[in-house]
C-alpha positions as CSV (number, residue, x, y, z in Angstrom):
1,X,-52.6,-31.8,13.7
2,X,-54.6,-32.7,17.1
3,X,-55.3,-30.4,20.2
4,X,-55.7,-31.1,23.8
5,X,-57.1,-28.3,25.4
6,X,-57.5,-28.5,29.2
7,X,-58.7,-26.1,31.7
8,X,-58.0,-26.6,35.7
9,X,-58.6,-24.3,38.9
10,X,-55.7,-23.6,41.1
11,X,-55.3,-23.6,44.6
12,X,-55.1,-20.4,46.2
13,X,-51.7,-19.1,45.7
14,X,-50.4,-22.0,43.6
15,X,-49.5,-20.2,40.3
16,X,-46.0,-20.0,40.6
17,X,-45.8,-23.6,41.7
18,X,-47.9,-24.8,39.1
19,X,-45.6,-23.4,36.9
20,X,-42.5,-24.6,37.9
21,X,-44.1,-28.2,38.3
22,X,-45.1,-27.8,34.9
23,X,-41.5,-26.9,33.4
24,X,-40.0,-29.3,36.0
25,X,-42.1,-32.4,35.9
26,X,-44.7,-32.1,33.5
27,X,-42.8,-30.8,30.4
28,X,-40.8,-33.4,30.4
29,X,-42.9,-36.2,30.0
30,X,-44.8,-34.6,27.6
31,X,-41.7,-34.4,25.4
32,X,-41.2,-38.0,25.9
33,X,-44.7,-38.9,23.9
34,X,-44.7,-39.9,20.4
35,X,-46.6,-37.4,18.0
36,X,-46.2,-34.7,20.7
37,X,-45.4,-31.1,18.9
38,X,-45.6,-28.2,21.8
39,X,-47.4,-27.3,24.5
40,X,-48.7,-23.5,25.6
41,X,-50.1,-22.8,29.2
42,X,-51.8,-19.6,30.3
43,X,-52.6,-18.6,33.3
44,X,-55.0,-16.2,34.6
45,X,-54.3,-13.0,35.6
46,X,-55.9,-13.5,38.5
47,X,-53.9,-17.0,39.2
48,X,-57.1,-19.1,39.6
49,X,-57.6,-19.9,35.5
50,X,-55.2,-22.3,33.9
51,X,-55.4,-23.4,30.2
52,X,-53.0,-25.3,28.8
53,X,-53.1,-26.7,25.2
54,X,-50.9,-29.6,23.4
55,X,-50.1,-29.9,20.1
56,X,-49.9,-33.4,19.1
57,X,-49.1,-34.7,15.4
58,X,-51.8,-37.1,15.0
59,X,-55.4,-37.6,17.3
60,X,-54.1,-41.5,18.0
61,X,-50.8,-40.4,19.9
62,X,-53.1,-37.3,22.2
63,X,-55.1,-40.5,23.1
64,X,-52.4,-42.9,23.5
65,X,-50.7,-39.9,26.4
66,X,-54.8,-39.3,27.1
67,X,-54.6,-42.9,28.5
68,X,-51.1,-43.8,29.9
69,X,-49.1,-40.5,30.9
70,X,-51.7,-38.2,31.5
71,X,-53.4,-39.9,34.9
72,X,-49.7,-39.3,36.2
73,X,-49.8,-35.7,34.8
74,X,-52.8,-35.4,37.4
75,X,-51.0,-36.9,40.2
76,X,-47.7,-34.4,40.1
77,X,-50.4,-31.1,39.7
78,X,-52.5,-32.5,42.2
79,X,-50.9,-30.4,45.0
80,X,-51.6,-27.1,42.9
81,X,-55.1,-28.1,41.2
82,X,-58.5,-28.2,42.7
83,X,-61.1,-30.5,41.4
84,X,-61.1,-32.5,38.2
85,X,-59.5,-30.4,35.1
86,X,-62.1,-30.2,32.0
87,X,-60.7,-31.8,28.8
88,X,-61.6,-30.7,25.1
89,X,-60.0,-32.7,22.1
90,X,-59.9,-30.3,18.4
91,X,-58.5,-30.8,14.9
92,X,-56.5,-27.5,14.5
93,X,-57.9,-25.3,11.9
94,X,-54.4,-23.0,11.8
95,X,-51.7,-22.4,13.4
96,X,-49.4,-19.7,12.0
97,X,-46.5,-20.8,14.2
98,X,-46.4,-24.6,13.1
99,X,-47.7,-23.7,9.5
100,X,-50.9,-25.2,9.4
101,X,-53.6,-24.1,6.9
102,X,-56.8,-24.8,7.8
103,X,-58.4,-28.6,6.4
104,X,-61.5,-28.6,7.6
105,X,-65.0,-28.1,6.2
């Protein structure tokens, strides 16, 4: 199993509308990808931090969204995000939810 980890800054007093963007606009297409497995999204307590991590079943189908869904990803949380979010790619070690014991060495 693959991760996408990415970290964004909101706008000032966007956290609620990220969120429903997300469940509205974003969720959707993510469901839509081949290989995709979940997605979590935290927010910071103070509503600035966002990091939201997909779960994909194999690294090809994260790239294959990487290239042709996730440049519109950016352009329906562009209203809520400032700047450029960061993007970190990981094998998953474990996950206790999806039953994953840990392959790497």
């Amino acid at each position: 199993m693959y991760a996408r980890n990415v970290s964004m800054t909101l706008k000032p007093n966007s956290a609620r509308e990220f969120t429903q963007t997300f469940e509205k606009d974003i969720l959707p297409l993510l469901r839509k990808q081949n290989g995709f497995k979940d997605e979590i999204t935290f927010v910071g307590t103070d509503g600035k931090e966002v990091l939201a991590i997909s779960l994909w079943d194999r690294k090809e189908n994260a790239d294959v969204y990487s290239r042709e869904t996730y440049p519109q990803v950016l352009k329906g949380l562009a209203r809520v995000v400032e700047g450029t979010p960061a993007v970190q790619s990981y094998e998953v070690g474990n996950s206790t939810w999806h039953k994953i014991a840990a392959t790497i060495n």
